[in-house]
N, C-alpha and C positions, 0 to 999 in steps of 0.2 A: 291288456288295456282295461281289462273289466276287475280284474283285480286293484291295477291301479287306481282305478275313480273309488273304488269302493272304500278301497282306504282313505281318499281326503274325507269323503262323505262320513264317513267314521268320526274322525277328527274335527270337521265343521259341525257335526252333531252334538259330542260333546261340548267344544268352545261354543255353542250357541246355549245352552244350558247352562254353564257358568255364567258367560256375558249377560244374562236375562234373570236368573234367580243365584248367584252368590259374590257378583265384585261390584265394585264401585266404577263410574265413567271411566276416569283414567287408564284402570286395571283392563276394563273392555277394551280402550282400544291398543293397550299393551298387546291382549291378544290377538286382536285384526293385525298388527302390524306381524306378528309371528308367522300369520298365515298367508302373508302375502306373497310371498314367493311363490307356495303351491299353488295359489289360486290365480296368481297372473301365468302359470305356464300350462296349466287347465282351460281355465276359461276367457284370457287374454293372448290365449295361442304363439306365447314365446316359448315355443314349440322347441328348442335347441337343446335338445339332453344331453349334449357334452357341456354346455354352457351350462346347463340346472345345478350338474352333478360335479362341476369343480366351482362352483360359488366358496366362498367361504361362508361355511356351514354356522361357526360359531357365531356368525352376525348375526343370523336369523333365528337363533336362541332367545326362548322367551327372557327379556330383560327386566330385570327388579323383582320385587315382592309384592302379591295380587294383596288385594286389600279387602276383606270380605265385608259385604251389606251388612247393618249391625241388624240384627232380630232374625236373621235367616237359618232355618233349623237346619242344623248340619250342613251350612255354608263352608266351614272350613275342610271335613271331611268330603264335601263334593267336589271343593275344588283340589285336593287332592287326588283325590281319584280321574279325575278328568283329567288333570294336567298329565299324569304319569300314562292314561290312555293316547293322546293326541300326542304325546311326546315318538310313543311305540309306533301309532300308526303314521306320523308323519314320515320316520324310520324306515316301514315297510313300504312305503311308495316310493319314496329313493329306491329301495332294493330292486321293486319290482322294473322299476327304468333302467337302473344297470343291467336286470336281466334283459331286457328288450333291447336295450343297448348293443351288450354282448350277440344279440339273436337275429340285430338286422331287422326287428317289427317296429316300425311306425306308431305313435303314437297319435289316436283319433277319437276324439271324443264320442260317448256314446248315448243313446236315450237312457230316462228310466225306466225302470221296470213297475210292476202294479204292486209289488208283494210292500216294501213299505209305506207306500199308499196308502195301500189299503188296512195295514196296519193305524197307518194313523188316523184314517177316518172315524176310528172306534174308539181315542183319547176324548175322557171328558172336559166337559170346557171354562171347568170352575175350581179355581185352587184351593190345596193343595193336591185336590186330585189331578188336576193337568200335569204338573210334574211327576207324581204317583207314575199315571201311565206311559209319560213317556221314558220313562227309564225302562218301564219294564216294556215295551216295547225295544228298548237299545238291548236290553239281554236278551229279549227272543232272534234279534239279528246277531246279534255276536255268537251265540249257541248256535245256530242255525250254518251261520260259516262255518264256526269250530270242526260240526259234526260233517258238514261238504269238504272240507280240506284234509277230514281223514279218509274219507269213503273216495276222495277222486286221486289222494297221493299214491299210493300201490300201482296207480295205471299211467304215470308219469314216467320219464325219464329220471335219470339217477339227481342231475340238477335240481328238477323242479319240484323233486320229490324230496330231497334233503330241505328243502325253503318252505314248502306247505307244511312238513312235521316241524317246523322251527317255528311256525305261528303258532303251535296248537296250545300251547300253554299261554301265551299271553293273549291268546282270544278265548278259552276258559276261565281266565281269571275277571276277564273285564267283564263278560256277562255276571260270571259271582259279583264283581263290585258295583250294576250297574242295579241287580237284587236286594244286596245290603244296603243302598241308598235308597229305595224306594220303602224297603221296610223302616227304614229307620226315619223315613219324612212322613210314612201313612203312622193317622192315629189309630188305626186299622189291620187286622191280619191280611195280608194281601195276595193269599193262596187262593182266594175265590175268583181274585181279578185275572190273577195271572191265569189261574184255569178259562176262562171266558177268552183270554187271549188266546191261548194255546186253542181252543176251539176256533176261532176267526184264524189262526195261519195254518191250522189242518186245509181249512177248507182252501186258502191262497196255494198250498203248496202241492195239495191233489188233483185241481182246476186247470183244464185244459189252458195252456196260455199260448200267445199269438208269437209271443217273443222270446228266442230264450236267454235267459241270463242266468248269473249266478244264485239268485233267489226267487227263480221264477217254479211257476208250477207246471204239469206233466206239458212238453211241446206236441203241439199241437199235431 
């Protein structure tokens, strides 16, 4: 379940980034409508995973060609990269429901945890830096998975261990492209920020936490 939420969150992350800094109205809510499926069976509780997972898939394919903001620096590189992330992670949330499918678990919604929270409480609040940080806030999560889904497959069964080595490439790449984009919108070397970040999730990821999740820190 916690892999599953993590993936839409993934995906509403990126399309909230495009929809606010690189398309035009139209193109935004081209993409609400792509996500609506996931988000009505998440948080609209049409709970039915045989139902989700024989939809016809192709309808719910993003339609037409986005349209990018005109003066938006590397508007059309972001939204490339974001599309091809949200397309991956919509992908792995399907998978992960087949798996649960296959396993007879229940699908139940979960709380958050503090670790992107608290990540984000440290984004500044004046552009181009707000964009700046929150990307490289999206590669400290995406790396952060990468490196958990290798250190916890080895202790898996043989299924769910062939499925965590199946993400590790394309949750590698999206942290690199979530890096290339923030280098490429800072006017700025952005090796000081990222380090100050990297300092604020040491201290998230070694901090006694109450709850545990997939990016939480040492349980309590």
């Amino acid at each position: 379940m916690t892999k599953a939420l993590f993936e839409l969150k993934a995906a509403q992350t990126a399309m909230f980034l495009i929809r606010k800094y690189a398309v035009d109205k139209d193109s935004g809510e081209q993409l609400l409508q792509w996500a609506k499926p996931y988000e009505d069976f998440v948080y609209n509780k049409q709970r039915d995973i045989d139902v989700f997972l024989a939809r016809d898939v192709k309808k719910n394919e993003l339609l037409g060609e986005l349209k990018p903001k005109a003066g938006v620096a590397c508007g059309a590189d972001l939204i490339a990269k974001m599309v091809r992330l949200i397309k991956e992670e919509f992908h792995h949330f399907e998978q992960v429901l087949e798996i649960m499918q296959a396993r007879g678990i229940p699908y139940q919604n979960l709380t958050a945890g503090r670790y992107a929270k608290g990540m984000m409480r440290a984004v500044r609040t004046h552009e181009p830096a707000t964009l700046v940080d929150k990307l490289i806030v999206g590669a400290f999560i995406e790396a952060r998975s990468c490196e958990r889904f290798a250190k916890l497959a080895p202790y898996l069964d043989e299924g769910l261990r062939k499925f965590y080595v199946s993400l590790l490439r394309s949750e590698a790449r999206h942290y690199q492209d979530y890096l290339v984009l923030a280098q490429a919108i800072s006017s700025d070397n952005i090796e000081q920020r990222v380090a100050e970040f990297a300092a604020l999730e040491a201290e998230l990821i070694s901090a006694p936490d109450s709850e545990f999740k997939f990016h939480s820190g040492r349980p309590c």
